[in-house]
mmCIF file of the protein (N, C-alpha, C, O) and its ligand, coordinates in Angstrom:
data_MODEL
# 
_entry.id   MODEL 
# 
loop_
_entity.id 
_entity.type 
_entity.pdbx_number_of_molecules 
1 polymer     1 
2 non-polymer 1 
# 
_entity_poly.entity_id                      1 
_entity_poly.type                           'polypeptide(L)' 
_entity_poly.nstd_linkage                   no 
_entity_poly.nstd_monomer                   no 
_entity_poly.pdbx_seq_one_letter_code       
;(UNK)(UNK)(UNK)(UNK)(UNK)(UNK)(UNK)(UNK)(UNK)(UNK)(UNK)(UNK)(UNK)(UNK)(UNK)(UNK)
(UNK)(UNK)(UNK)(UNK)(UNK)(UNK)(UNK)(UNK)(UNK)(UNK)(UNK)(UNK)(UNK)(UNK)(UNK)(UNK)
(UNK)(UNK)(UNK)(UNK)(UNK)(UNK)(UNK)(UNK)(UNK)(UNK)(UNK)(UNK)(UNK)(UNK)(UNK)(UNK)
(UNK)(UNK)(UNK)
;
_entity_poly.pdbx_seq_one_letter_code_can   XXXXXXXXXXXXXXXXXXXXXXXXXXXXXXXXXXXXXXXXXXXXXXXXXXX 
_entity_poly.pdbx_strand_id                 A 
# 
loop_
_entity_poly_seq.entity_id 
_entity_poly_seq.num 
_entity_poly_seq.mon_id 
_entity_poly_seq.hetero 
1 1  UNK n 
1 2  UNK n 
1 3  UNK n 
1 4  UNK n 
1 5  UNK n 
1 6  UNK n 
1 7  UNK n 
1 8  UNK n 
1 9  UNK n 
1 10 UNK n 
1 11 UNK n 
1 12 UNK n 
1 13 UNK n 
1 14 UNK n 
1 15 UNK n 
1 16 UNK n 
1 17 UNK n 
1 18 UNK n 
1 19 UNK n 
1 20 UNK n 
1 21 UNK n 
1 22 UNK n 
1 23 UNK n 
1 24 UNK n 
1 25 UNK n 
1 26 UNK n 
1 27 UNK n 
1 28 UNK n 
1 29 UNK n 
1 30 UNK n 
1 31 UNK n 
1 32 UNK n 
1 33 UNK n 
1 34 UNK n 
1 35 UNK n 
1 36 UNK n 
1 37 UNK n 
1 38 UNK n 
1 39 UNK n 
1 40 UNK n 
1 41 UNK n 
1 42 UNK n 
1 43 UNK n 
1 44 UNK n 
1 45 UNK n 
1 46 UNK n 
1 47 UNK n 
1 48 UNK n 
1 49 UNK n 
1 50 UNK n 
1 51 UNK n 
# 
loop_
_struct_asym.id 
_struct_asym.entity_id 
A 1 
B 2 
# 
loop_
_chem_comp.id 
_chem_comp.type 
_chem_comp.mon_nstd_flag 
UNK 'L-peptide linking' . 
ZN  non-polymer         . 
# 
_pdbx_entity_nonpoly.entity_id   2 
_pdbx_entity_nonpoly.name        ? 
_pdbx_entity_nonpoly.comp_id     ZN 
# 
_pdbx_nonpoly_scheme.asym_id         B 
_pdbx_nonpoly_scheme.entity_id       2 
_pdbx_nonpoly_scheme.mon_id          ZN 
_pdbx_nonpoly_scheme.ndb_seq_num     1 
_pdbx_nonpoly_scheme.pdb_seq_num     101 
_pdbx_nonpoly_scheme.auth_seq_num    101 
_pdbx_nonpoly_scheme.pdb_mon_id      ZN 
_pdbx_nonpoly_scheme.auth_mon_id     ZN 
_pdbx_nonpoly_scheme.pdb_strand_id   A 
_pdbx_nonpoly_scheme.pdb_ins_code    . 
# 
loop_
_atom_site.group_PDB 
_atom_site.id 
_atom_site.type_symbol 
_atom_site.label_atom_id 
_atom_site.label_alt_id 
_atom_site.label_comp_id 
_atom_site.label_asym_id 
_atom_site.label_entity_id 
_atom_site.label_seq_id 
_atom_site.pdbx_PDB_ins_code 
_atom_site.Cartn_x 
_atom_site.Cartn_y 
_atom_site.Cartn_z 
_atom_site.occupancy 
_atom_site.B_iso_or_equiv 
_atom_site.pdbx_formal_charge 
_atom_site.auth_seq_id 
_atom_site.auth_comp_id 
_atom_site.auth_asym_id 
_atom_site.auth_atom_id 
_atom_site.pdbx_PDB_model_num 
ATOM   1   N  N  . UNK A 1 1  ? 23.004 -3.833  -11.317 1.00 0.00 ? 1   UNK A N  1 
ATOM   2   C  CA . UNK A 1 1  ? 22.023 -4.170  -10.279 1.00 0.00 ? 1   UNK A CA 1 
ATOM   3   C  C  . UNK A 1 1  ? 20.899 -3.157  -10.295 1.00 0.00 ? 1   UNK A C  1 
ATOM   4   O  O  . UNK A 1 1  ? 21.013 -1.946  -10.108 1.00 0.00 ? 1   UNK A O  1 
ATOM   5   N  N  . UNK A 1 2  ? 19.489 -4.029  -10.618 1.00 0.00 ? 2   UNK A N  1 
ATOM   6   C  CA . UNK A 1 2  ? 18.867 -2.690  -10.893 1.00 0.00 ? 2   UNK A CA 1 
ATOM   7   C  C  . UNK A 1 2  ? 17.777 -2.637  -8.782  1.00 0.00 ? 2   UNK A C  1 
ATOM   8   O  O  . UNK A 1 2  ? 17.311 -3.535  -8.081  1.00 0.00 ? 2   UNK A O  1 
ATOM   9   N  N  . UNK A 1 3  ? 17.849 -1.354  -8.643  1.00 0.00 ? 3   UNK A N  1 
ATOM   10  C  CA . UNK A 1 3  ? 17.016 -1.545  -7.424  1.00 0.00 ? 3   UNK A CA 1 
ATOM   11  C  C  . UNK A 1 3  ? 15.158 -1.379  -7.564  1.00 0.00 ? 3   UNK A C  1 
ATOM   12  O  O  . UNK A 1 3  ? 14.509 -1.283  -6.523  1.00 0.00 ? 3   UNK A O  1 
ATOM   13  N  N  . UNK A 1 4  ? 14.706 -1.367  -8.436  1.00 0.00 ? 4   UNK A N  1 
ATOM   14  C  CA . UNK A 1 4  ? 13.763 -1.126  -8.929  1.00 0.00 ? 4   UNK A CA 1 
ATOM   15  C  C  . UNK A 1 4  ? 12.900 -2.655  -9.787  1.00 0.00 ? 4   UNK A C  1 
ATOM   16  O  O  . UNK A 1 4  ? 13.543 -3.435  -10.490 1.00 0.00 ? 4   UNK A O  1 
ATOM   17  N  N  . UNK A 1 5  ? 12.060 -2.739  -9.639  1.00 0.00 ? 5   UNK A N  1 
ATOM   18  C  CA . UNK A 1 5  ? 11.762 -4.051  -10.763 1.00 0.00 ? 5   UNK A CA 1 
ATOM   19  C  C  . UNK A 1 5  ? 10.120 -3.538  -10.945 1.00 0.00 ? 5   UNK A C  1 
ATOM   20  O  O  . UNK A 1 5  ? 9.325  -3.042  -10.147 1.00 0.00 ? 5   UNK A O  1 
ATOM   21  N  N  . UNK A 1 6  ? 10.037 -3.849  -12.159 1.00 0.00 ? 6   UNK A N  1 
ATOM   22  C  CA . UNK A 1 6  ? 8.710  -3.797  -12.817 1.00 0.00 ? 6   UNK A CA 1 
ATOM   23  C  C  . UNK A 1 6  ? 7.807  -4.661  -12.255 1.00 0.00 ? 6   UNK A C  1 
ATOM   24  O  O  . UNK A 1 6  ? 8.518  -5.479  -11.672 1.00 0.00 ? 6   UNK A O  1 
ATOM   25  N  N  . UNK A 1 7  ? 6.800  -4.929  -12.106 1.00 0.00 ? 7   UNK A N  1 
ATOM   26  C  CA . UNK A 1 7  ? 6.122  -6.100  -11.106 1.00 0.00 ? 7   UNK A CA 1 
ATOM   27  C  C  . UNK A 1 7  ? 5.473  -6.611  -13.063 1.00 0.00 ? 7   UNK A C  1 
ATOM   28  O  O  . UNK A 1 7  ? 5.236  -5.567  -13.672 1.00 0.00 ? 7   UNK A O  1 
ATOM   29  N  N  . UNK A 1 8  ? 5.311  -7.393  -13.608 1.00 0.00 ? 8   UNK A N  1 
ATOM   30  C  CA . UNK A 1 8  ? 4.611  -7.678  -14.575 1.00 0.00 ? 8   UNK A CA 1 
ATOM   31  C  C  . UNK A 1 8  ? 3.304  -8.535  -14.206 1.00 0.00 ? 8   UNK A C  1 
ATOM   32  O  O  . UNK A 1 8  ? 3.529  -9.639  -13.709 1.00 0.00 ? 8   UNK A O  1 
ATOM   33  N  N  . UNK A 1 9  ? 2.018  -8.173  -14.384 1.00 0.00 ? 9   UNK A N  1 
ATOM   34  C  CA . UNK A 1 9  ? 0.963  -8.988  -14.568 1.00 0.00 ? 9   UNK A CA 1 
ATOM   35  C  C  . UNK A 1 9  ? 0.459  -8.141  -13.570 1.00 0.00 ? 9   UNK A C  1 
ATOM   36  O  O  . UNK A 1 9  ? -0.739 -8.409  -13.475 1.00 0.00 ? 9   UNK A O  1 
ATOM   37  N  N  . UNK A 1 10 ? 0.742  -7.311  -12.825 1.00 0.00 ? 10  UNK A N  1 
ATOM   38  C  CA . UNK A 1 10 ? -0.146 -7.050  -11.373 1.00 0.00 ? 10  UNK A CA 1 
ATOM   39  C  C  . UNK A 1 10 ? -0.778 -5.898  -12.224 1.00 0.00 ? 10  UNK A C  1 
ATOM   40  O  O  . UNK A 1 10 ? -0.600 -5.327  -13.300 1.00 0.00 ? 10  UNK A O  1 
ATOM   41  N  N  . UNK A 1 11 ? -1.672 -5.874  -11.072 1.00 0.00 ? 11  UNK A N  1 
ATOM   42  C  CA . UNK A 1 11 ? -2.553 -4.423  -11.312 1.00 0.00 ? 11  UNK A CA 1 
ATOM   43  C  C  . UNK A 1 11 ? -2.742 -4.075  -10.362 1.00 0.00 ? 11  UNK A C  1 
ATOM   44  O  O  . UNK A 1 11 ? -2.887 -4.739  -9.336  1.00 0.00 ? 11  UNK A O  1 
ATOM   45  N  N  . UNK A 1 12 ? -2.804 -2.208  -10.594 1.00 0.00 ? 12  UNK A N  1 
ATOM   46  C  CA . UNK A 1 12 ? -2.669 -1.705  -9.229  1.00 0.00 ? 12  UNK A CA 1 
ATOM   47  C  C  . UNK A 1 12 ? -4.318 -1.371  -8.547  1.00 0.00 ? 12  UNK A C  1 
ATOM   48  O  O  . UNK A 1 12 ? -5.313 -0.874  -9.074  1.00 0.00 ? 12  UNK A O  1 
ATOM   49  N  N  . UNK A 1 13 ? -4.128 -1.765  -7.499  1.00 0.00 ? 13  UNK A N  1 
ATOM   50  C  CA . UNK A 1 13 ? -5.523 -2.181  -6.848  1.00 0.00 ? 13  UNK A CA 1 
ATOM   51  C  C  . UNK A 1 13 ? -6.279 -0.464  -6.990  1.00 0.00 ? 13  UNK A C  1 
ATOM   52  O  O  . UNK A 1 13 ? -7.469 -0.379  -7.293  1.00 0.00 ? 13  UNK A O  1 
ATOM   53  N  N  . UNK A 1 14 ? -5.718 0.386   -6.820  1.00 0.00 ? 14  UNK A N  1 
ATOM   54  C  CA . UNK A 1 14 ? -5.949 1.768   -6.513  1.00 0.00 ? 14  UNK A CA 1 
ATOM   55  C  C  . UNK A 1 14 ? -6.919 2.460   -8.060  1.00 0.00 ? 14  UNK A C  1 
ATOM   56  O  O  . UNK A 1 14 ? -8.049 2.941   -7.986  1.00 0.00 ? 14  UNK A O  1 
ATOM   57  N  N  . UNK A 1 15 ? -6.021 2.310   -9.463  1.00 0.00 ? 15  UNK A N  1 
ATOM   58  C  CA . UNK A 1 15 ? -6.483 2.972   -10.234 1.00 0.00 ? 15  UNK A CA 1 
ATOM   59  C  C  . UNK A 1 15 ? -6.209 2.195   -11.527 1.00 0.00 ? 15  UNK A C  1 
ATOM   60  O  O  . UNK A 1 15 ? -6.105 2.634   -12.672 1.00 0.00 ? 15  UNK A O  1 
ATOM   61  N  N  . UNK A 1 16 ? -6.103 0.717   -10.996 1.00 0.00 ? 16  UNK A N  1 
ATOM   62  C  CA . UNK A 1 16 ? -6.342 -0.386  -12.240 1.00 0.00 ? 16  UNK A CA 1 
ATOM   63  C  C  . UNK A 1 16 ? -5.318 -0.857  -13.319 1.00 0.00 ? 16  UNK A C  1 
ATOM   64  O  O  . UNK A 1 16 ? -5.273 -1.887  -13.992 1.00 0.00 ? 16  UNK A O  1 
ATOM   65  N  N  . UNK A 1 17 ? -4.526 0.217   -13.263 1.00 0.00 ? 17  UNK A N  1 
ATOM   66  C  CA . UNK A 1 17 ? -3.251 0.349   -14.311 1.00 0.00 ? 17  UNK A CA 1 
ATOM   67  C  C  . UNK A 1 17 ? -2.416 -0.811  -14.037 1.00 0.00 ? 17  UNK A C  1 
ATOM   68  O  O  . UNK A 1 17 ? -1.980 -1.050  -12.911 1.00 0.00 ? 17  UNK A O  1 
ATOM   69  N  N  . UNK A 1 18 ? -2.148 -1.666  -15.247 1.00 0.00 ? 18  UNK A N  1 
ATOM   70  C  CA . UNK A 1 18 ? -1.720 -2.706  -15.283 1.00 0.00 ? 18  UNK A CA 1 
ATOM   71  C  C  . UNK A 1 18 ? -0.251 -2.426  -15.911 1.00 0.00 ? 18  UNK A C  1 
ATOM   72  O  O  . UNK A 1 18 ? -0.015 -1.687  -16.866 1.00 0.00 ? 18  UNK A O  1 
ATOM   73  N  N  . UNK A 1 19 ? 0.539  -3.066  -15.274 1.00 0.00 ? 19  UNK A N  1 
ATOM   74  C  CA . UNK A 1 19 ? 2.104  -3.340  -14.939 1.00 0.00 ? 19  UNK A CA 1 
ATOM   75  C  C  . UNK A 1 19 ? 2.491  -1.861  -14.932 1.00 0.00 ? 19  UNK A C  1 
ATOM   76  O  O  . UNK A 1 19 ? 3.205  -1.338  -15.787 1.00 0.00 ? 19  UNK A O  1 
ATOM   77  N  N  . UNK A 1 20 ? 1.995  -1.292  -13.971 1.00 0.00 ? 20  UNK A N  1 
ATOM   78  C  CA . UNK A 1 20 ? 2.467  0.029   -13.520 1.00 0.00 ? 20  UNK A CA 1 
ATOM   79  C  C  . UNK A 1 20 ? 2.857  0.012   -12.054 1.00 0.00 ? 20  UNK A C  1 
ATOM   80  O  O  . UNK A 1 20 ? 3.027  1.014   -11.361 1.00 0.00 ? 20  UNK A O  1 
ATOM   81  N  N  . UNK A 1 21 ? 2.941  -0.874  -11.784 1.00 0.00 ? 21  UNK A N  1 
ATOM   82  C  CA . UNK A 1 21 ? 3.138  -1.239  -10.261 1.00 0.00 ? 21  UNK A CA 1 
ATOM   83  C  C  . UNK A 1 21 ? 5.193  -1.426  -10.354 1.00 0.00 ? 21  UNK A C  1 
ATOM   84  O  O  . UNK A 1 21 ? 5.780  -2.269  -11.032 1.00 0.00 ? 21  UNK A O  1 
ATOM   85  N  N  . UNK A 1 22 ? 5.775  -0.484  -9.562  1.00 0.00 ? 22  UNK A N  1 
ATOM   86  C  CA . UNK A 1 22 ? 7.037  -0.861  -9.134  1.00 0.00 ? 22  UNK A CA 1 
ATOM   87  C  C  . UNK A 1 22 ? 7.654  -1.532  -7.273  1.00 0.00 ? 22  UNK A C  1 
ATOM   88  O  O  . UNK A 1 22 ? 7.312  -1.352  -6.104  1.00 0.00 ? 22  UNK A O  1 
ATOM   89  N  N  . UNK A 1 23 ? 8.268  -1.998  -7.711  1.00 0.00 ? 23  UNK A N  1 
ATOM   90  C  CA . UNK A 1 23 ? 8.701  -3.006  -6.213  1.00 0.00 ? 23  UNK A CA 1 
ATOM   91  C  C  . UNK A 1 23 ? 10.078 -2.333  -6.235  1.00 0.00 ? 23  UNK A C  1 
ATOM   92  O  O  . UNK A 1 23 ? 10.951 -2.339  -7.103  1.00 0.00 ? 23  UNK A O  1 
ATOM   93  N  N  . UNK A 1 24 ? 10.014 -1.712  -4.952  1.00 0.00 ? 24  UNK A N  1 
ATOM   94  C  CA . UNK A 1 24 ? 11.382 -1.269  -4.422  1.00 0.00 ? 24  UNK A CA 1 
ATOM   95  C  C  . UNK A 1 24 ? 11.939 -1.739  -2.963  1.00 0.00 ? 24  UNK A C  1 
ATOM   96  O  O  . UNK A 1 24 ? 11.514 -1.573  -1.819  1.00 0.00 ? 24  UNK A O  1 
ATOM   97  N  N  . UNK A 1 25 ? 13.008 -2.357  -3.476  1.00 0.00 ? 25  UNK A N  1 
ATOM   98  C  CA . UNK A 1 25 ? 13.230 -3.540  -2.371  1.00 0.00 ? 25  UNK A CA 1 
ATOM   99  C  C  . UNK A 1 25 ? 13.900 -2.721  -1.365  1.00 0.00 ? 25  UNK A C  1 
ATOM   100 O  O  . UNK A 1 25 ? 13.603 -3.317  -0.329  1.00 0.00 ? 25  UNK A O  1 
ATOM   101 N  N  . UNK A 1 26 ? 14.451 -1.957  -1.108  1.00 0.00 ? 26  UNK A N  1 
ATOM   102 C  CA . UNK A 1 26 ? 15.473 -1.206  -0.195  1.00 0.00 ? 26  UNK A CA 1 
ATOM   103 C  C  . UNK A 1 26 ? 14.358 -0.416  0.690   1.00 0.00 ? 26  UNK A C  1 
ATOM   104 O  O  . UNK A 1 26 ? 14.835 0.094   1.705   1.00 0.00 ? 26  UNK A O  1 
ATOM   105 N  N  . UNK A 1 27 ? 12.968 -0.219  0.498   1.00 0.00 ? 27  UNK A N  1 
ATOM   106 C  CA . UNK A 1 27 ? 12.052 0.145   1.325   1.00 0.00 ? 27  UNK A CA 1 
ATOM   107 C  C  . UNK A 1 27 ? 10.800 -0.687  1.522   1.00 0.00 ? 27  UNK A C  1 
ATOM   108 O  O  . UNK A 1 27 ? 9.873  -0.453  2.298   1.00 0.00 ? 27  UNK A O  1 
ATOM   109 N  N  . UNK A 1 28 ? 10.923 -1.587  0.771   1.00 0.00 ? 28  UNK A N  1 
ATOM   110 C  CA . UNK A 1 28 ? 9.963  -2.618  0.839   1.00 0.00 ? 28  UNK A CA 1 
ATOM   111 C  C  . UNK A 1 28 ? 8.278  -2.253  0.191   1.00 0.00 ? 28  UNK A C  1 
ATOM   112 O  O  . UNK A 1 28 ? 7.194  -2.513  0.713   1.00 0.00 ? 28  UNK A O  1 
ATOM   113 N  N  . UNK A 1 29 ? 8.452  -1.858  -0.562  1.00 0.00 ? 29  UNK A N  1 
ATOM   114 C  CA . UNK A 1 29 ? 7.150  -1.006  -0.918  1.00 0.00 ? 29  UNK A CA 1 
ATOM   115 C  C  . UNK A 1 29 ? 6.867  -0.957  -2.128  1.00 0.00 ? 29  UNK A C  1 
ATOM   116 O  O  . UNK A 1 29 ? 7.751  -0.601  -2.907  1.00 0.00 ? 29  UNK A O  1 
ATOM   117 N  N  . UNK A 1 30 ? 5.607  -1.287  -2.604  1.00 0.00 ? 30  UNK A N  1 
ATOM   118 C  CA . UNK A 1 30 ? 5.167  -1.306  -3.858  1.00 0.00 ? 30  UNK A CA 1 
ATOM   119 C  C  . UNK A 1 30 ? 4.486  0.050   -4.046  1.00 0.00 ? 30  UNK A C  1 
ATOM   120 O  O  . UNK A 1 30 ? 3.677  0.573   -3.279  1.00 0.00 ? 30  UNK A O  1 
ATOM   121 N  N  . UNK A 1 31 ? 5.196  0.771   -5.793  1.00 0.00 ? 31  UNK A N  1 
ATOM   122 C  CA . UNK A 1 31 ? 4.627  1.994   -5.677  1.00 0.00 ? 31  UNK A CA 1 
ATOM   123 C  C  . UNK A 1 31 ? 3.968  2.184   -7.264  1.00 0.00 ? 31  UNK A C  1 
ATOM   124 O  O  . UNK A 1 31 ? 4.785  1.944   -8.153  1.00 0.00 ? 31  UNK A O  1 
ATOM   125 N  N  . UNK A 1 32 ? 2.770  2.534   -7.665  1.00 0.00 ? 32  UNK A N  1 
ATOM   126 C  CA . UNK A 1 32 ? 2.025  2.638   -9.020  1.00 0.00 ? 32  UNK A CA 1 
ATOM   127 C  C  . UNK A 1 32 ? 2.977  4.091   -9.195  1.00 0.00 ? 32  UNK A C  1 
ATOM   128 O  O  . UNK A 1 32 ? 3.122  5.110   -8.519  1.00 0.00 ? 32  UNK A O  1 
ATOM   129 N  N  . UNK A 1 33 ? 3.585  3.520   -10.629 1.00 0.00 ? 33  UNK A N  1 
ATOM   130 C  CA . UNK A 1 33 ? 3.529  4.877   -11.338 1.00 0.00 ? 33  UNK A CA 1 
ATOM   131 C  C  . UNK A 1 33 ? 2.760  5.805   -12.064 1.00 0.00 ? 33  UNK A C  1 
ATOM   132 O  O  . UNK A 1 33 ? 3.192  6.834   -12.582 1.00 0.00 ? 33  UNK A O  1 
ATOM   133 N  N  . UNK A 1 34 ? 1.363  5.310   -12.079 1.00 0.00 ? 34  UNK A N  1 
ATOM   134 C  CA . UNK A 1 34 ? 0.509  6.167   -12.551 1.00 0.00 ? 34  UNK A CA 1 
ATOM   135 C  C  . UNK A 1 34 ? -0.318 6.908   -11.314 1.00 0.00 ? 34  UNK A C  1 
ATOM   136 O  O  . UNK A 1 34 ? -0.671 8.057   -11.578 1.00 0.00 ? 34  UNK A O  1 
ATOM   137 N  N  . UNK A 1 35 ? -0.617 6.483   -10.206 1.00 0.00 ? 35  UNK A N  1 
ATOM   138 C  CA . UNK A 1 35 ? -1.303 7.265   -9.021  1.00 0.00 ? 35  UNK A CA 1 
ATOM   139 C  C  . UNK A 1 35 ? -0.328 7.536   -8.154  1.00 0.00 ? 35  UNK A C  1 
ATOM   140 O  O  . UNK A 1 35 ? -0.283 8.589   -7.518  1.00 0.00 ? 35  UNK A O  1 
ATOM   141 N  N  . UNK A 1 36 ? 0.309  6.842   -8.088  1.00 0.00 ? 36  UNK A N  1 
ATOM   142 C  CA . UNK A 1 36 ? 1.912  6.956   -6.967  1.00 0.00 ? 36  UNK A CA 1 
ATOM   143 C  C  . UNK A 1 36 ? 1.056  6.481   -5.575  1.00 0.00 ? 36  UNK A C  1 
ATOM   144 O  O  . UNK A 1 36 ? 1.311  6.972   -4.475  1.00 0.00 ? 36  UNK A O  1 
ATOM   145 N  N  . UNK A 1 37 ? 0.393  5.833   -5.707  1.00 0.00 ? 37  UNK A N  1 
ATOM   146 C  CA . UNK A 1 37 ? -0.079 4.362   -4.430  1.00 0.00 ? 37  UNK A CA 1 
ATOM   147 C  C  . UNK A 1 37 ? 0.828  3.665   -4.018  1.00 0.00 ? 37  UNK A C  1 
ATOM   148 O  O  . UNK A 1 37 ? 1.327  2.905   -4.848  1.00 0.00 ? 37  UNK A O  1 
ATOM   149 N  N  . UNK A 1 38 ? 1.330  3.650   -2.746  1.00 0.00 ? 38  UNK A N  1 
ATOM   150 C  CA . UNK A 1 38 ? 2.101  2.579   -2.618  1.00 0.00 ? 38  UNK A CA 1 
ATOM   151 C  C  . UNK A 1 38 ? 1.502  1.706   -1.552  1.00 0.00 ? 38  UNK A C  1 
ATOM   152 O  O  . UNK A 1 38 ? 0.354  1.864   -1.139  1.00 0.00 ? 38  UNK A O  1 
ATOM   153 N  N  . UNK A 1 39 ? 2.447  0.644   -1.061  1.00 0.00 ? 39  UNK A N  1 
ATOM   154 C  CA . UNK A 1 39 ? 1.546  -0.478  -0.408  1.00 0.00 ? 39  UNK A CA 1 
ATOM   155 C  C  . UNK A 1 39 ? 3.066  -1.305  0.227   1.00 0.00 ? 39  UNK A C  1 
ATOM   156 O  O  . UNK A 1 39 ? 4.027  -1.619  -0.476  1.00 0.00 ? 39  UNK A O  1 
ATOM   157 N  N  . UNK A 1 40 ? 2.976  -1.462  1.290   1.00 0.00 ? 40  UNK A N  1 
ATOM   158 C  CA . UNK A 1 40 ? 4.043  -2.528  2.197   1.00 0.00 ? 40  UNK A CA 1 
ATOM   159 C  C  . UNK A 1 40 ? 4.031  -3.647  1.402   1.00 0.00 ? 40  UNK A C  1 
ATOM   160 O  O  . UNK A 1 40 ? 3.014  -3.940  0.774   1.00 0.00 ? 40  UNK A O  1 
ATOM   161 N  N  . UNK A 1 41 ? 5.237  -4.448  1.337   1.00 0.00 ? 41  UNK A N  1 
ATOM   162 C  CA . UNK A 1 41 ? 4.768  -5.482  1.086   1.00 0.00 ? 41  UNK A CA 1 
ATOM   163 C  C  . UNK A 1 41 ? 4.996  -6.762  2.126   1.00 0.00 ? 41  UNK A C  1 
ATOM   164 O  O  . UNK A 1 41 ? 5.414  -6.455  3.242   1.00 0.00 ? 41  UNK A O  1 
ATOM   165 N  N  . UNK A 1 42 ? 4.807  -7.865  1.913   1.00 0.00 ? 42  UNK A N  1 
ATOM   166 C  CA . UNK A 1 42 ? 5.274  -8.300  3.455   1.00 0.00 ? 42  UNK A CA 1 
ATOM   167 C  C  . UNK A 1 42 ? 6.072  -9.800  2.218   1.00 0.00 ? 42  UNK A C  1 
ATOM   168 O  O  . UNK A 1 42 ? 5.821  -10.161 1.069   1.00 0.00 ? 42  UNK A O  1 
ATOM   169 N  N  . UNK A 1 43 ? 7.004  -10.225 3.226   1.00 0.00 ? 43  UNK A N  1 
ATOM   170 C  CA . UNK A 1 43 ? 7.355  -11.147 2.646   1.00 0.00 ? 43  UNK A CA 1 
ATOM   171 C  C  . UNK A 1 43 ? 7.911  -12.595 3.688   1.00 0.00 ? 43  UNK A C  1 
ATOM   172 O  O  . UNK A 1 43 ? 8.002  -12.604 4.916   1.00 0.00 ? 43  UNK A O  1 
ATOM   173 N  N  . UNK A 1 44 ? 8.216  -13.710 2.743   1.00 0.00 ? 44  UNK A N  1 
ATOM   174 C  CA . UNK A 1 44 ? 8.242  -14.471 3.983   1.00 0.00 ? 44  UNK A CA 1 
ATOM   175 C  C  . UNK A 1 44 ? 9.599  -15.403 4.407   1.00 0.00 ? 44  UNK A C  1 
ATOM   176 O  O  . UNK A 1 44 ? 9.815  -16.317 5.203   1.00 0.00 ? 44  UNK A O  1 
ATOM   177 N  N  . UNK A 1 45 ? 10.337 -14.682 3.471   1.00 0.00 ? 45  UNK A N  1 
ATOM   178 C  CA . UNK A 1 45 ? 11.555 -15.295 3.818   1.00 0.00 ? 45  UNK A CA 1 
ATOM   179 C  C  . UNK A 1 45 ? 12.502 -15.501 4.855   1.00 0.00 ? 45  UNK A C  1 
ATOM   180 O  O  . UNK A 1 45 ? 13.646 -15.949 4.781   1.00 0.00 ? 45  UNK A O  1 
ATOM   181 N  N  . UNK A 1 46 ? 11.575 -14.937 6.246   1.00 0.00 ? 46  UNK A N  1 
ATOM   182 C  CA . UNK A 1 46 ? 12.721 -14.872 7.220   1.00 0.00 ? 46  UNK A CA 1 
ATOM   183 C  C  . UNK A 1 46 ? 11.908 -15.272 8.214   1.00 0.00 ? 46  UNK A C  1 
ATOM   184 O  O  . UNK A 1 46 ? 12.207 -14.970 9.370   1.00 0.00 ? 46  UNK A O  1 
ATOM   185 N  N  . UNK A 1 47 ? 10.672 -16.061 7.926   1.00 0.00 ? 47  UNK A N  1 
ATOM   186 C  CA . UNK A 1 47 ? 9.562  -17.234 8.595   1.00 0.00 ? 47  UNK A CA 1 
ATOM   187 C  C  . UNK A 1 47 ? 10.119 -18.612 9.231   1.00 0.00 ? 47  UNK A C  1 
ATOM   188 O  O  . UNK A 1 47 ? 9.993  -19.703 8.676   1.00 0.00 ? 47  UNK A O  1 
ATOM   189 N  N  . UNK A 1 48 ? 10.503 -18.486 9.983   1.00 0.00 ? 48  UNK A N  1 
ATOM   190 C  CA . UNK A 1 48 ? 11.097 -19.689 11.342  1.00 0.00 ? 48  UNK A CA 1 
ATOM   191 C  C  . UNK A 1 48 ? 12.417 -19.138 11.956  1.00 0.00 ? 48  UNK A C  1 
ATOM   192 O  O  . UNK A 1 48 ? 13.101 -19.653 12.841  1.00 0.00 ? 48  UNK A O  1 
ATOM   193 N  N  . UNK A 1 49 ? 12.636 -17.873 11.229  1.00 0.00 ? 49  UNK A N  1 
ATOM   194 C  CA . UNK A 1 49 ? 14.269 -17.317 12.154  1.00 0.00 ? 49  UNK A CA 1 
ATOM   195 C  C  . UNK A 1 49 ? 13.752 -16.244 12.253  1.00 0.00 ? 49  UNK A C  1 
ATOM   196 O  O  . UNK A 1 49 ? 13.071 -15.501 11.545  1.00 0.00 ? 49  UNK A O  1 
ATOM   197 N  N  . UNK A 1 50 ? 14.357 -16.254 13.690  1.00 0.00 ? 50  UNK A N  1 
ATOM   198 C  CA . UNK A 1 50 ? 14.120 -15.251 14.715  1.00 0.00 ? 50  UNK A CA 1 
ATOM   199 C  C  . UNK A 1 50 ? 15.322 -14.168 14.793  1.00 0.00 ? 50  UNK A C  1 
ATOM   200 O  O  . UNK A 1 50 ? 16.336 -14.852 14.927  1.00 0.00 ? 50  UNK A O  1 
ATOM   201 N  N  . UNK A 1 51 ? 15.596 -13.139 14.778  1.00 0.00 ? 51  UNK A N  1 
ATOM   202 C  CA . UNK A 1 51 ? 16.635 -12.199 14.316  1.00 0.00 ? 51  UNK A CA 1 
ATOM   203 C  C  . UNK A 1 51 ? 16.752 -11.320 15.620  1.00 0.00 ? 51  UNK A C  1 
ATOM   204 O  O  . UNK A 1 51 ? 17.544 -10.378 15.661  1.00 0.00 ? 51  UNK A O  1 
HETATM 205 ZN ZN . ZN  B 2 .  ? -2.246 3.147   -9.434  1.00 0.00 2 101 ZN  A ZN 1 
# 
């Protein structure tokens, strides 16, 4: 199980570097490994239930 995933195709809005962008799901946060930018991400899977 990897907790980490490569984002492929993105680019990081910050310093352009393409598929340098990592998604770490256990904090929810996208982080460039070349500037170390990170960014929330929002997602929508839990859109009509209320928790
Ligand atoms: Zn970057």
């Amino acid at each position: 199980m990897k907790l980490a995933h490569i984002l492929d195709g993105l680019r990081c809005a910050s310093c352009g570097t393409l598929n340098a962008l990592r998604l770490d799901p256990i904090r929810a946060q996208v982080e460039c490994r070349e500037c170390g930018q990170t960014a929330l991400i929002l997602t929508d899977t839990d859109e009509g239930r209320s928790l």
